[in-house]
Every structure is written in structure tokens, then in C-alpha cells.
C-alpha positions in Angstrom: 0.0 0.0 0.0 2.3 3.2 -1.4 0.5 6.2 -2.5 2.4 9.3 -4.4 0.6 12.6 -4.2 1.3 15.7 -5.3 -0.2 18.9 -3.9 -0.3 22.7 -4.9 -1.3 25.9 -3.7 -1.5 29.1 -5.5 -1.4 32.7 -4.1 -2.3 35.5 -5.3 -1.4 38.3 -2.4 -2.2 42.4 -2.8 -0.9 45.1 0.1 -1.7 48.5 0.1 1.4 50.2 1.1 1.6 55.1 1.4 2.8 54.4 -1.8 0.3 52.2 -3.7 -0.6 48.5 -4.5 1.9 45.7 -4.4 1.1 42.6 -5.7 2.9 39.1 -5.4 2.0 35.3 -6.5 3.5 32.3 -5.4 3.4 28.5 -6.1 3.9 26.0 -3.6 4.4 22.1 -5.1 4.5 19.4 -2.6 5.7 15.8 -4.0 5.2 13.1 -1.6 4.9 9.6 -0.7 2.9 8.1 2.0 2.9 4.3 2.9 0.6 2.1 5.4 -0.1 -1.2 7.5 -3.0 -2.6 8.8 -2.8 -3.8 12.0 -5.6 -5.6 13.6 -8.9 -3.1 13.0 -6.2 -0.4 12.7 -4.8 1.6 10.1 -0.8 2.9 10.9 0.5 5.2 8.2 3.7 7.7 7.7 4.4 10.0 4.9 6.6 12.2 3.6 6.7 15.3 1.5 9.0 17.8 0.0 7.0 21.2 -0.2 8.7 23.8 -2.8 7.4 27.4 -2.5 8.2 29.9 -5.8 7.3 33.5 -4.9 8.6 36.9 -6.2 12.3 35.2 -7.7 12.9 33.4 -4.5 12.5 29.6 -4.0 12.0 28.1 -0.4 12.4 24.3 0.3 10.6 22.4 3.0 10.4 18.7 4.0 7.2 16.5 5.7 7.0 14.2 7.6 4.2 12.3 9.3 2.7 9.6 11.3 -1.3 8.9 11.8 -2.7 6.3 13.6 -6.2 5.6 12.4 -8.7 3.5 14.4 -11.7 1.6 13.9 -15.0 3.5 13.3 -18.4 2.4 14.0 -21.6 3.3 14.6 -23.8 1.9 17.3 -26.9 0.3 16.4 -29.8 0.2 18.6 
């Protein structure tokens, strides 16, 4: 059980400054892979992601990483 993802956010950003407007955009990309086991009724899973923010000539690199632990749901019946 390996998923890949890929997630993305756009921004488009406008401050009003004394001397006008100034707008910016940005692009954030985040490539990941996430893997997971069941274990009994429960679900563990960990992932892991490289977000990648472009904005205004500057690039800023990030990394992800997390762990969920997913339990059984049910709903009582009467």
C-alpha cells in the first residue's frame, strides 16, 4: 500500500502600502509519498513530503514528515 501525491497551492497576495498596490504570487508544489499497514482493526500510516514554494524570484524548500494512527469507526446500532 504506497501512495504518491502531489499537492499545490496558488497565491495570489495584494498590500496597500503610502505608496500604492503591491502585488505578489507564489506556487507551492508538494511531491510526496505516504505508505501504510494494517494492524488488527487499525490503520498505521507515515508519509513524507517535499513542499517547494516559488514566490517573487525566490524559491524556499521544506520537507514533511508524518505519522497517523487511524482507528476503527463504527456506529452503534440500537
Amino acid at each position: 500500500m504506497l501512495n504518491l501525491m502531489l499537492e499545490s497551492l496558488a497565491t495570489f497576495d495584494e498590500v496597500i502600502a503610502d505608496a500604492g498596490t503591491t502585488r505578489s504570487r507564489g506556487l507551492t508544489l508538494s511531491p510526496g509519498l505516504r505508505t501504510g499497514w494494517d494492524i488488527g482493526e487499525k490503520q498505521v500510516v507515515v508519509g513524507f513530503a517535499v513542499p517547494t514554494l516559488w514566490r517573487d524570484g525566490e524559491t524556499v524548500t521544506g520537507a514533511l514528515v508524518y505519522f497517523s494512527c487511524e482507528l476503527p469507526f463504527r456506529i452503534p446500532t440500537p
